[in-house]
GUDOMI-405355 format. One record per residue (C-alpha): x, y, z; residue in three letters. Coordinates in Angstrom, 2 decimals, decimal comma. Example, Ala and Ser with C-alpha at 12.3 -4.5 7.8 and 13.67 -1.06 7.14 Angstrom:
<nodes>
((12,30 -4,50 7,80) ALA)
((13,67 -1,06 7,14) SER)
</nodes>
This chain:
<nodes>
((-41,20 11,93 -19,64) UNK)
((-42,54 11,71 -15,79) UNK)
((-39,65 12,79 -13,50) UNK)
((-38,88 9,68 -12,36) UNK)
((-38,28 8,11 -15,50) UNK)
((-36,09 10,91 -16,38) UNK)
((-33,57 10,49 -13,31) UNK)
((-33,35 7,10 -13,49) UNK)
((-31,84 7,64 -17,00) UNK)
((-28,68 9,88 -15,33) UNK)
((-26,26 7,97 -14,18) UNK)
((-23,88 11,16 -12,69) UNK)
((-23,32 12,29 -9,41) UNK)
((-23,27 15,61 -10,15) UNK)
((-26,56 15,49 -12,38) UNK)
((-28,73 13,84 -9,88) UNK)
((-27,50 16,83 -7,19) UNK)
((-29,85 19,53 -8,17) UNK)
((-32,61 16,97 -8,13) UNK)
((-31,53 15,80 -4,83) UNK)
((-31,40 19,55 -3,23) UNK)
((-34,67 20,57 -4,88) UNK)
((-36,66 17,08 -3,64) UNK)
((-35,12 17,94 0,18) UNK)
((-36,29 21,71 -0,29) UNK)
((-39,36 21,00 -1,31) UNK)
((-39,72 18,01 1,42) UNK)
((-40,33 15,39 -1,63) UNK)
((-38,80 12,24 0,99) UNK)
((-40,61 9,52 -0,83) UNK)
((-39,68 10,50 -4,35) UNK)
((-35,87 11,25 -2,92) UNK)
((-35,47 7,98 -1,08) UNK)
((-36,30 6,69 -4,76) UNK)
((-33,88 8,49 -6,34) UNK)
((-30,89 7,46 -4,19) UNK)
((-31,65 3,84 -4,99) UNK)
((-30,49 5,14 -8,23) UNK)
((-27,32 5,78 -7,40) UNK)
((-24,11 3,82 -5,99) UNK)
((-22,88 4,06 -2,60) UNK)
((-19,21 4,56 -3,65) UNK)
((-20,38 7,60 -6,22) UNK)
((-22,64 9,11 -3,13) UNK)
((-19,71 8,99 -0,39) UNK)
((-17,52 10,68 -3,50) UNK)
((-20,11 13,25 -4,02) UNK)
((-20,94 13,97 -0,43) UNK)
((-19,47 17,13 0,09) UNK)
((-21,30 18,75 -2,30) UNK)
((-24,25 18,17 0,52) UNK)
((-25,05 20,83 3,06) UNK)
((-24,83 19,53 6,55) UNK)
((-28,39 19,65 6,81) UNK)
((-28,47 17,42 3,32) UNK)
((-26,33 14,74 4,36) UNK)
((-27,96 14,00 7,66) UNK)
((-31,22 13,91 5,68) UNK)
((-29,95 11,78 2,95) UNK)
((-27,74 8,97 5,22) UNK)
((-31,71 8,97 7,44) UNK)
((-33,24 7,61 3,39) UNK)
((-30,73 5,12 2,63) UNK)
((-31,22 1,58 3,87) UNK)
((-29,36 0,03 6,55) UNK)
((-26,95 -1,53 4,08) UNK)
((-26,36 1,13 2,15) UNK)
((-26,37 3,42 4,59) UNK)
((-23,39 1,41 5,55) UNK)
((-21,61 0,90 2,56) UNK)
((-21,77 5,07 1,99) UNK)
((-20,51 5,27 5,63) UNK)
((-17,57 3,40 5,21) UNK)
((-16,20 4,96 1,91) UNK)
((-16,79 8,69 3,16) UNK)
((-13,82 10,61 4,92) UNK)
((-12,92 10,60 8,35) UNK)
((-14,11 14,00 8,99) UNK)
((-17,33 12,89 7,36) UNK)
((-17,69 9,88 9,33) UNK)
((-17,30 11,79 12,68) UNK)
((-19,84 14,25 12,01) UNK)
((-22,58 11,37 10,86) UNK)
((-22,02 9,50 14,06) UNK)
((-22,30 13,13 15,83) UNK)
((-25,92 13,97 14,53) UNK)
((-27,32 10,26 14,12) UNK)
((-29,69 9,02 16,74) UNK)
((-28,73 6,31 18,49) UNK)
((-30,99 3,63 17,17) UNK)
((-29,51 4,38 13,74) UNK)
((-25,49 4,24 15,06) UNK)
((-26,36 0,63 16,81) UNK)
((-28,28 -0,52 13,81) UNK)
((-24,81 0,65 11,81) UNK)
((-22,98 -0,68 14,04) UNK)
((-24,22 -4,15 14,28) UNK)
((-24,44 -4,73 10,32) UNK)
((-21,18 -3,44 10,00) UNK)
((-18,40 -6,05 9,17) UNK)
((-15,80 -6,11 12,24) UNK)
((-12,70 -5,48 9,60) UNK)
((-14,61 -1,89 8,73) UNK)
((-16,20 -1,77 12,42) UNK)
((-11,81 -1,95 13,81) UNK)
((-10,72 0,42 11,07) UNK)
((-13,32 2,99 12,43) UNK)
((-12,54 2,95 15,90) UNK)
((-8,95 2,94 14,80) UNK)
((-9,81 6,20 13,49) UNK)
((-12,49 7,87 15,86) UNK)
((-11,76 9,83 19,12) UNK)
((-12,40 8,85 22,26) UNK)
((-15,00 10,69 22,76) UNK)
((-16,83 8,86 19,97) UNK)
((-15,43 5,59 21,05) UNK)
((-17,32 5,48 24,22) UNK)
((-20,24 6,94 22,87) UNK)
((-20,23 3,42 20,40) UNK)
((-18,92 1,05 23,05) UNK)
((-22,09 2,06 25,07) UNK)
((-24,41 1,59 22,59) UNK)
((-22,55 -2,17 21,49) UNK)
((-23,09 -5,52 23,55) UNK)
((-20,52 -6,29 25,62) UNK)
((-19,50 -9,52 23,90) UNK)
((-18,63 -6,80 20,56) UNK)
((-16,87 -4,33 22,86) UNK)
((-14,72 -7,07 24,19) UNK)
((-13,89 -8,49 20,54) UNK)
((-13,37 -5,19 19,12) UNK)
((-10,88 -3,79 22,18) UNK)
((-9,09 -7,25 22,15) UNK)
((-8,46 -6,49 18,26) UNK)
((-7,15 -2,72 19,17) UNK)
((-4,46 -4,16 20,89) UNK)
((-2,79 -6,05 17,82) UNK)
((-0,46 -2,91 16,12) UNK)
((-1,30 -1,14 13,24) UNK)
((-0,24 -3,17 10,12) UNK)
((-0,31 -6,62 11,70) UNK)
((-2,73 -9,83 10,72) UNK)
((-4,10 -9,46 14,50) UNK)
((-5,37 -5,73 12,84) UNK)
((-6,34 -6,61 9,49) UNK)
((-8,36 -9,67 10,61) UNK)
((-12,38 -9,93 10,36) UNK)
((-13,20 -11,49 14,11) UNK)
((-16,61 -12,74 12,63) UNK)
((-15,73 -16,18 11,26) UNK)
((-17,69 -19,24 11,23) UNK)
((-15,86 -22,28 12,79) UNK)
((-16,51 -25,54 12,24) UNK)
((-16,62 -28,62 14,95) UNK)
((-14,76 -31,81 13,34) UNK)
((-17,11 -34,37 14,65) UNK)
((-20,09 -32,42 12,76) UNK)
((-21,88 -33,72 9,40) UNK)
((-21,64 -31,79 6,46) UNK)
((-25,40 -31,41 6,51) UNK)
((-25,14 -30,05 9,80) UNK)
((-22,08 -27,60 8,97) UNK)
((-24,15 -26,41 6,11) UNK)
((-27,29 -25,86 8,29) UNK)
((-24,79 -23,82 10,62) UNK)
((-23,72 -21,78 7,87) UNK)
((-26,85 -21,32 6,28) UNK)
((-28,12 -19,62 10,26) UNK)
((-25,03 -17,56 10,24) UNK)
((-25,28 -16,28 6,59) UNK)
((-28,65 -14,24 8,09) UNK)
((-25,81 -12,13 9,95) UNK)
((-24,21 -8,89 7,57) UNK)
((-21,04 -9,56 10,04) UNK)
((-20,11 -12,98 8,72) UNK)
((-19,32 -11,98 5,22) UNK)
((-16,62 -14,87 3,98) UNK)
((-18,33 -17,84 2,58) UNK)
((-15,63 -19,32 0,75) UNK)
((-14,16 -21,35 3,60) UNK)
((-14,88 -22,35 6,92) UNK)
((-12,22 -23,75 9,85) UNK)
((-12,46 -26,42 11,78) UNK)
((-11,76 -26,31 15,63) UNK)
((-11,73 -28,23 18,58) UNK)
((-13,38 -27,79 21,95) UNK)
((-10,44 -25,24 23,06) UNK)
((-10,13 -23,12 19,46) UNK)
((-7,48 -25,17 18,41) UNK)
((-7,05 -24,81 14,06) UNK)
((-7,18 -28,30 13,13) UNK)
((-7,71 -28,02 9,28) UNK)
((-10,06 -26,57 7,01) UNK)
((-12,78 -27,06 4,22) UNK)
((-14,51 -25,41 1,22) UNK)
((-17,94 -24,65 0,64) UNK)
((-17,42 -26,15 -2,64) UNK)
((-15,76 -29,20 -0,78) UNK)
((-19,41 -28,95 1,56) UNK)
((-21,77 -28,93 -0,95) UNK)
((-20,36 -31,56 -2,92) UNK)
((-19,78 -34,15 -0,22) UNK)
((-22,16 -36,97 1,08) UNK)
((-24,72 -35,05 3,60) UNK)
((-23,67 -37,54 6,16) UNK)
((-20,11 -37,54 6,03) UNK)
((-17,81 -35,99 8,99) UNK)
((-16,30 -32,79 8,38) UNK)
((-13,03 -34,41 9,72) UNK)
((-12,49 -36,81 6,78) UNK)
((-13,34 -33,99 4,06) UNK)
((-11,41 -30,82 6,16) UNK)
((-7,76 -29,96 4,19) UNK)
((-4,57 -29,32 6,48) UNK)
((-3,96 -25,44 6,87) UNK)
((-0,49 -25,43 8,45) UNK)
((0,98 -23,58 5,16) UNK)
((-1,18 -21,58 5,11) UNK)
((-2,18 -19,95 8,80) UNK)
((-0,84 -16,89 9,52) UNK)
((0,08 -15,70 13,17) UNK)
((-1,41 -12,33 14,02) UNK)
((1,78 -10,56 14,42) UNK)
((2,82 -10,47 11,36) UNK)
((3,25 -8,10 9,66) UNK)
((0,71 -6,92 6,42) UNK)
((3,58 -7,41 3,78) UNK)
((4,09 -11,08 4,91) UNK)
((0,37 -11,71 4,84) UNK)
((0,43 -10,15 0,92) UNK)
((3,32 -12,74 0,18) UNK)
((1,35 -15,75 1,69) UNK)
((-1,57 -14,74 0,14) UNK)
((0,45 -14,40 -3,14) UNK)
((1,82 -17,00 -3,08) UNK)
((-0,41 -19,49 -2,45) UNK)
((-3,09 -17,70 -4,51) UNK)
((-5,75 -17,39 -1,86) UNK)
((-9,10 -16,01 -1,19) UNK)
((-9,21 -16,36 2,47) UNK)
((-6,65 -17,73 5,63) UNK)
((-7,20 -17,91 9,22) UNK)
((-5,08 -16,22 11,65) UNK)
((-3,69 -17,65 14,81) UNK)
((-1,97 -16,82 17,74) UNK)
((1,19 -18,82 19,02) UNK)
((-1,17 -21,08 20,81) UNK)
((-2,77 -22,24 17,28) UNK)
((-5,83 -20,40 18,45) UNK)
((-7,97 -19,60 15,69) UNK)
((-8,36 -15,77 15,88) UNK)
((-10,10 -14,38 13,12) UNK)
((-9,48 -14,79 9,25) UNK)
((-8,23 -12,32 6,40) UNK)
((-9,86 -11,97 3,63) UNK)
((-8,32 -11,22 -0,31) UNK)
((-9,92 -7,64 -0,69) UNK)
((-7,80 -6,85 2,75) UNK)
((-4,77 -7,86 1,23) UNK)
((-5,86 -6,08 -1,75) UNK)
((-5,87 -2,62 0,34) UNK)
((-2,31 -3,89 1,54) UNK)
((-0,88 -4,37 -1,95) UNK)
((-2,26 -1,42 -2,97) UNK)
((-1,12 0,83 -0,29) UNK)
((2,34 -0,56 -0,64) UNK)
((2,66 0,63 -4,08) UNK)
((1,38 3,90 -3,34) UNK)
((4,16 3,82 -1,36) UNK)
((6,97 2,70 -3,52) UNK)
((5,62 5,42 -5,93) UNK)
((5,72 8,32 -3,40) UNK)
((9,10 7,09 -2,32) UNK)
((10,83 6,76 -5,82) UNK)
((9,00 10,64 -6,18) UNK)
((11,48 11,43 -2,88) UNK)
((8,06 12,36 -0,77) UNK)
((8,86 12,78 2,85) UNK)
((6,42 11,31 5,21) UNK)
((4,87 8,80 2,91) UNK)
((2,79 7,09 5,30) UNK)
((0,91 10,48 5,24) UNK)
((1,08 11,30 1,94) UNK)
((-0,79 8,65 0,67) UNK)
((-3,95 9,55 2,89) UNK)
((-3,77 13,28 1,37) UNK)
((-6,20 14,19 -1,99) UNK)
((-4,35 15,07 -4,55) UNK)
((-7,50 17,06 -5,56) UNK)
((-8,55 18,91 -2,29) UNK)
((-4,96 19,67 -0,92) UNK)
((-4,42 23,17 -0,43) UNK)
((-0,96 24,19 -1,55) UNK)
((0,30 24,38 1,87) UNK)
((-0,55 20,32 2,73) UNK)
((1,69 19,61 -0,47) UNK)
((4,57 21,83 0,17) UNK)
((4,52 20,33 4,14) UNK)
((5,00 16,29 2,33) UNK)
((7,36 17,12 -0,08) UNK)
((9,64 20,16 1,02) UNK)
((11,55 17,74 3,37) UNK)
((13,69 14,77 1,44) UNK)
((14,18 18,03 -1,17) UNK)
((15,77 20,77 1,79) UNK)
((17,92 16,86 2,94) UNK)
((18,92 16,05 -0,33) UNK)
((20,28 19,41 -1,25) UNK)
((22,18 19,79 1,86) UNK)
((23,85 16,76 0,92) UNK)
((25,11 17,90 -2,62) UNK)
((25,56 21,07 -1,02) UNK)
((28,21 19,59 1,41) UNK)
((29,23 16,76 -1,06) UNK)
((29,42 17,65 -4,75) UNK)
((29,87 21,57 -4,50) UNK)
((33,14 20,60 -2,56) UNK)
((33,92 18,21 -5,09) UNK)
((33,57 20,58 -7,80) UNK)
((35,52 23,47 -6,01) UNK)
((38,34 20,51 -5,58) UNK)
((38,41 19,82 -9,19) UNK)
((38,15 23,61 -10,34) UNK)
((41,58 23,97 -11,74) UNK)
((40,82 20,75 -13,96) UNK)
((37,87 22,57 -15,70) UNK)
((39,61 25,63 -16,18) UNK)
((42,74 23,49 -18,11) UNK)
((40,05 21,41 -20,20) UNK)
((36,54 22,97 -20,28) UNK)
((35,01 20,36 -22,73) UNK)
((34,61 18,26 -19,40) UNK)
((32,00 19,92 -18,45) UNK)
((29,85 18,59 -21,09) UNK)
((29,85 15,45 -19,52) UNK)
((29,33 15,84 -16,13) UNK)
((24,92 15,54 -16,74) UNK)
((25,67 12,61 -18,63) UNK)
((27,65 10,85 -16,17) UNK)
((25,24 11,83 -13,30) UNK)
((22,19 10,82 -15,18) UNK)
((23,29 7,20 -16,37) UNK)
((24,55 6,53 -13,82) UNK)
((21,85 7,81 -11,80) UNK)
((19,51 5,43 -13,74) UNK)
((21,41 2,53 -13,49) UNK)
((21,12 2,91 -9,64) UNK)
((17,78 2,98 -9,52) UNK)
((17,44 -0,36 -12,30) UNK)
((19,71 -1,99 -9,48) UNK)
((17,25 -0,64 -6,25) UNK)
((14,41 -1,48 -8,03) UNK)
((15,09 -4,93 -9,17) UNK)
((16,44 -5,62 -4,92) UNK)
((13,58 -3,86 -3,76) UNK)
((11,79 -6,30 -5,60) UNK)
((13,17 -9,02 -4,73) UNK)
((13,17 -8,34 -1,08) UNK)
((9,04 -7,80 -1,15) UNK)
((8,73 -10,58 -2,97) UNK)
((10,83 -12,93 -1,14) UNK)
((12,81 -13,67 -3,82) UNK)
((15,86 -12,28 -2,15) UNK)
((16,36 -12,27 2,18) UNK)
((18,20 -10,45 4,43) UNK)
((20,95 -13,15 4,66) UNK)
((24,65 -12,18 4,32) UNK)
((24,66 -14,80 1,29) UNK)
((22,19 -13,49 -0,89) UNK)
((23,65 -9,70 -0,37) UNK)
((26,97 -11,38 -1,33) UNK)
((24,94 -12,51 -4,54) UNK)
((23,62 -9,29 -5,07) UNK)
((25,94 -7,38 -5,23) UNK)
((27,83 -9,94 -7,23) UNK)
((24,79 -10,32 -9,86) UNK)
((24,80 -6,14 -10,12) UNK)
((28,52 -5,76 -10,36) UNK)
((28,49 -7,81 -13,10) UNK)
((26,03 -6,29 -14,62) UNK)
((27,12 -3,48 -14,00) UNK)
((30,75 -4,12 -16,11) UNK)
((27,98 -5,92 -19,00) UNK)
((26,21 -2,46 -19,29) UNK)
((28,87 0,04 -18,52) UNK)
((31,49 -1,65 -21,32) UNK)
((28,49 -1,05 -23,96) UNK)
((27,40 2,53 -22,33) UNK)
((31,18 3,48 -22,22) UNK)
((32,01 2,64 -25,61) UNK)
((28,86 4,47 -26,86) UNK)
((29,93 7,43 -24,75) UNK)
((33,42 7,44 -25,77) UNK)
((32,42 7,39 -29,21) UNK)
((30,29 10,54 -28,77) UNK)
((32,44 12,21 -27,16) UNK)
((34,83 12,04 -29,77) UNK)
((32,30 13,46 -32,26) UNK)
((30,87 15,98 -30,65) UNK)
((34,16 17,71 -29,67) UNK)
((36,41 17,05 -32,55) UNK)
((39,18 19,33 -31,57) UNK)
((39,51 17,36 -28,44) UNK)
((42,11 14,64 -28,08) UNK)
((41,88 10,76 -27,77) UNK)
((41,81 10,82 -24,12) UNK)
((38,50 13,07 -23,83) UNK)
((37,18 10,04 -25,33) UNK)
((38,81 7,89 -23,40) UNK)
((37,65 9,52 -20,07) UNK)
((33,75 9,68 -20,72) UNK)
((34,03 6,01 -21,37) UNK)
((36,01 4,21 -18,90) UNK)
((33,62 7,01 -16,37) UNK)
((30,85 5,57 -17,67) UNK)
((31,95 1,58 -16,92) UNK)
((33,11 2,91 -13,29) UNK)
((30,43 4,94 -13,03) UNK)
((27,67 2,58 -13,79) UNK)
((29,00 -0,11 -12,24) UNK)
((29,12 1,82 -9,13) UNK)
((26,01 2,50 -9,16) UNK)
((24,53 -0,65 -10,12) UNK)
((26,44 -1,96 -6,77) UNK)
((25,12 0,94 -4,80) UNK)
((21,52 0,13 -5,91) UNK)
((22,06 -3,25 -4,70) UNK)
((23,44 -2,18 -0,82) UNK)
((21,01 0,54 0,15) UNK)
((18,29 -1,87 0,26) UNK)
((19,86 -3,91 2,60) UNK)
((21,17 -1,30 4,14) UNK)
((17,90 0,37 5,20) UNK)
((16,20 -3,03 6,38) UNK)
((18,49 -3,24 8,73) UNK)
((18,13 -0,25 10,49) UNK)
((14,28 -1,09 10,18) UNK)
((13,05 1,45 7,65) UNK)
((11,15 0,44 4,60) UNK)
((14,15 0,06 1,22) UNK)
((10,64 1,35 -0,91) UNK)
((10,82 4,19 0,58) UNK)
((14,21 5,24 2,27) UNK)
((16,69 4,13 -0,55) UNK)
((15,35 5,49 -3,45) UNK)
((16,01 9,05 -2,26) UNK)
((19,24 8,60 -1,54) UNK)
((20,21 7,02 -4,45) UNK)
((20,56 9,57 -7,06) UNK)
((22,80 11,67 -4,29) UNK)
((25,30 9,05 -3,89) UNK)
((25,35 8,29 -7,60) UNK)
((26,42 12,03 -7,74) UNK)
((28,73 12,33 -5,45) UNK)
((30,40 9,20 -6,78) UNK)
((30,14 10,46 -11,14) UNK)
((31,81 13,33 -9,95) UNK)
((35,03 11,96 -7,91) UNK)
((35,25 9,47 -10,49) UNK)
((35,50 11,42 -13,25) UNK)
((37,50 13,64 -12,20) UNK)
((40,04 11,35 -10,84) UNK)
((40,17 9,58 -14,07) UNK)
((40,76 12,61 -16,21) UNK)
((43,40 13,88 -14,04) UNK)
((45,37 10,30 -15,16) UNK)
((44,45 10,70 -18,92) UNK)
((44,27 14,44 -19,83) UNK)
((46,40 16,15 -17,24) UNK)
((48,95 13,34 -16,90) UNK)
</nodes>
């Protein structure tokens, strides 16, 4: 089988490398540039630093401009820098031009300034002006998320002449959502919008005012923030919105796959939080894989050195307080993991289902639906803790025969308090840490098996100095 029929047959990263190094050592360009046809731009950024330096310079030069540009923007930021470093110039602008403006913003974002003014002088001044004036949104708003390139739409147009319009623009890489298309007036105002669909399948000669669809639902200012535009675009099940300033100036539109990266981001961030990581913003840029032991200890170490702190000032003293309890009846003891870990679960039911409800929408920051809240959870809280606590009781019972009625009675009525506590708990620290502007996700979760705790162990032991040591 000739070479080339052979490679095209492999379909791994690592099993086209040797073939790759040998076909650069032995200068073999033409057969090379073939073989990298072969093989995926997301599976080449993944594989790149198997590549000497040398390699990869030699390898981005035999890629075409597009996927030259789809490998550039899935490598690393370290990657990135040191293509733009060793690229000629000719190759950065051609990059540069084809890029789309979301990826082109989310590079600079990233890149010294050194770099930065090496690309601003090697843009037109019309892109260096659109690109700065996106900078300036912050970091996690629609102004930052936002694709500048957009084709707008005049309302006194024909749809034959919108489509010819489109049809010019779609020769551009930049202008890369086709889906719909916004119609402005003379000064940028959004007046409405329309479909290609709706386009295509009107009369050639109709005005794109009397087919164009009202967008006031669904136009998003660009200061808001990236979770609101994932509820919008959730909610209203869209591919596409335009984004406006408080002017109604059409700015720029968001795509779906952008709001993708948001929704997927935010749950790497729930995760990492429920997991009591420290900086998670951080965290979620590390790999797992290629994280020295050092990187992992630095994002963790920290909620674990605050939350033991806290039981150490909180439930040793407890414990000390209670000491002569446990001495008079040891079976208590038996308990206390029990009591900590229900209720410590039941907590985290509550924050999850309020966390929830608070990224959803479902539930606001109003002082009425906290009141319903914690209303819904203390009630369900009693619901769960009567069933838990007569379970517990129960057990209790038969796993320490010798023991009287009231062990059994302790364990159980702890477990109702207990839980319900907790349920309520679950339900507060949400609110709790949106008001003091940190994210519930990431900031309550933490903290809610400490207070649970803290608040199994005072119970419990208050209760069974009433029933045992009475």
């Amino acid at each position: 089988m000739p070479k080339g029929e052979k490679i095209k047959k492999l379909h791994s990263w690592t099993l086209f490398l040797p073939e790759i190094k040998n076909l650069i050592q032995n200068k073999d360009f033409a057969t090379l540039k073939n073989v990298l046809k072969e093989i995926h731009p997301t599976d080449l950024a993944e594989g790149w630093s198997s590549l000497s330096p040398e390699e990869k310079i030699i390898v981005f030069n035999l890629l075409s401009l597009q996927r030259a540009i789809e490998v550039f923007e899935d490598l690393e930021y370290k990657e990135q820098i040191y293509v733009l470093e060793h690229l000629d110039e000719a190759s950065i602008k051609n990059i540069l031009s084809d890029m789309p403006s979301d990826e082109t913003l989310k590079l600079f974002k990233k890149m010294p300034n050194k770099i930065i003014k090496k690309l601003y002088s090697l843009m037109q001044k019309e892109e260096v002006e659109k690109i700065a004036h996106t900078m300036e949104y912050p970091t996690g708003s629609a102004g930052a998320l936002m694709n500048v390139y957009f084709i707008s739409l005049s309302p006194n147009i024909t749809a034959k002449q919108a489509l010819e319009k489109i049809q010019i623009s779609a020769k551009s890489h930049r202008t890369q959502n086709f889906h719909a298309f916004y119609v402005t007036d003379e000064e940028n105002h959004l007046l409405g919008g329309v479909t290609l669909r709706r386009l295509i399948s009107s009369p050639q000669d109709i005005r794109i005012k009397d087919i164009m669809s009202p967008v006031e639902l669904i136009k998003i200012n660009a200061l808001s923030p990236a979770e609101e535009v994932a509820k919008i675009f959730t909610k209203y099940d869209l591919v596409i919105a335009p984004v406006v300033d408080d002017e109604n100036h059409l700015l720029g539109v968001i795509s779906v796959d952008d709001v993708v990266d948001i929704i997927h981001k935010e749950s790497e961030k729930q995760v990492y939080g429920l997991g009591k990581i420290g900086n998670v913003e951080k965290t979620i840029e590390i790999n797992y894989a290629k994280a020295s032991i050092f990187t992992l200890v630095k994002s963790r170490v920290v909620w674990l050195i605050v939350l033991l702190l806290i039981e150490v000032f909180f439930s040793a003293p407890l414990l000390q307080r209670y000491t002569s309890i446990l001495e008079a009846v040891i079976y208590l003891t038996l308990f206390i993991p029990l009591l900590m870990d229900t209720g410590g679960n039941a907590g985290q039911q509550s924050l999850t289902m309020v966390v929830r409800g608070l990224a959803t929408g479902e539930v606001s920051m109003s002082a009425r639906d906290l009141f319903r809240s914690l209303l819904k959870e203390f009630r369900t809280g009693i619901c769960m803790g009567t069933v838990t606590g007569l379970m517990g009781a129960a057990g209790a019972m038969l796993l320490v025969p010798q023991a009287n009625i009231q062990l059994g009675l302790t364990v159980g009525l702890s477990l109702l308090c207990v839980i319900t506590a907790s349920s309520c708990a679950g339900a507060l620290l949400p609110f709790i840490f949106r008001i003091f502007g940190s994210d519930p996700a990431v900031s309550a979760s933490p903290f809610i098996t400490t207070v649970v705790d803290v608040t199994a162990i005072f119970i419990y032991f208050e209760i069974a100095k009433r029933f045992i040591l009475r």
